[in-house]
C-alpha positions in Angstrom: -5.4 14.5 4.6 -3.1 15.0 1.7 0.2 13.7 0.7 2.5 14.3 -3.1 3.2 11.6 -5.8 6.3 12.3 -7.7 6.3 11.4 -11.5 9.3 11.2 -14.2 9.2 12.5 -17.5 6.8 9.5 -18.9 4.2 10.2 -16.4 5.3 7.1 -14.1 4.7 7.6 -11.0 8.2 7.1 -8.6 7.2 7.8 -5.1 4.7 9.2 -2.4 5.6 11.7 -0.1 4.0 12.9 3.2 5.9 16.5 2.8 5.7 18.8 0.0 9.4 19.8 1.3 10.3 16.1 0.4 8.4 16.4 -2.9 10.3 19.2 -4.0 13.8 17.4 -3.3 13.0 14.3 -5.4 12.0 16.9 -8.0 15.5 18.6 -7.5 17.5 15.2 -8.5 16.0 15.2 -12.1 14.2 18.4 -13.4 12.3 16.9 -15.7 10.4 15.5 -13.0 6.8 16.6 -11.6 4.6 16.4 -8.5 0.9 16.5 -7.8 -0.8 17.0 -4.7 -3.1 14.4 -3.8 -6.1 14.9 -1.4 -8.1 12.3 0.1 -11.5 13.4 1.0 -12.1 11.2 4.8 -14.9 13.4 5.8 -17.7 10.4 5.1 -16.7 7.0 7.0 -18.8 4.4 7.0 -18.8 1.7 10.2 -20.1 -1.4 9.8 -20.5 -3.6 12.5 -20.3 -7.6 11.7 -22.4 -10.4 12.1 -21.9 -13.9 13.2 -22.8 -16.5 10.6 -24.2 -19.8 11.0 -21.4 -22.7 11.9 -22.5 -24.3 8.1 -22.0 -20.6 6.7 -18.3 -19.8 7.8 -15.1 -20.7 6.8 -14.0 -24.7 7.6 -11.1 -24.4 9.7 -7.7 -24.8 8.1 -5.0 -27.3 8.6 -1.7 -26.2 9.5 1.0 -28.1 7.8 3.8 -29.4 9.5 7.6 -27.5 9.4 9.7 -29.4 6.9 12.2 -32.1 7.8 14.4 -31.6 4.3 17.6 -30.2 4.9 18.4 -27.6 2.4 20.4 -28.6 -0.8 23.6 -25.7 -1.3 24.9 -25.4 -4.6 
């Protein structure tokens, strides 16, 4: 899996792109502009399967707050 980052003169990166195609036309609007390819190496995934915690271990359950009454203020 690859995609391109796009970078302006200072090195900041602008955007990601999926295409090297698109890559090349944000180059094309300023030409002081760069891309590099970026490669993502997905050849070693990991699965991890879960666990159920003891009830005194997980989360306490939250409290959902009520929807507000206030009628909003225009200025």
């Amino acid at each position: 899996m690859r995609y391109y980052s796009v970078f302006n003169k200072n090195g900041i990166k602008i955007c990601d792109t999926a295409t090297l195609s698109d890559a090349l036309l944000m180059c094309s609007f300023d030409t002081t502009r760069t891309y590099r390819k970026i490669k993502i190496i997905t050849d070693q995934i990991v699965d991890i399967s879960s666990v159920r915690l003891d009830d005194d271990k997980q989360l306490k359950s939250q409290n959902i707050l009520p929807d507000r009454q206030a009628i909003p203020v225009v200025i």
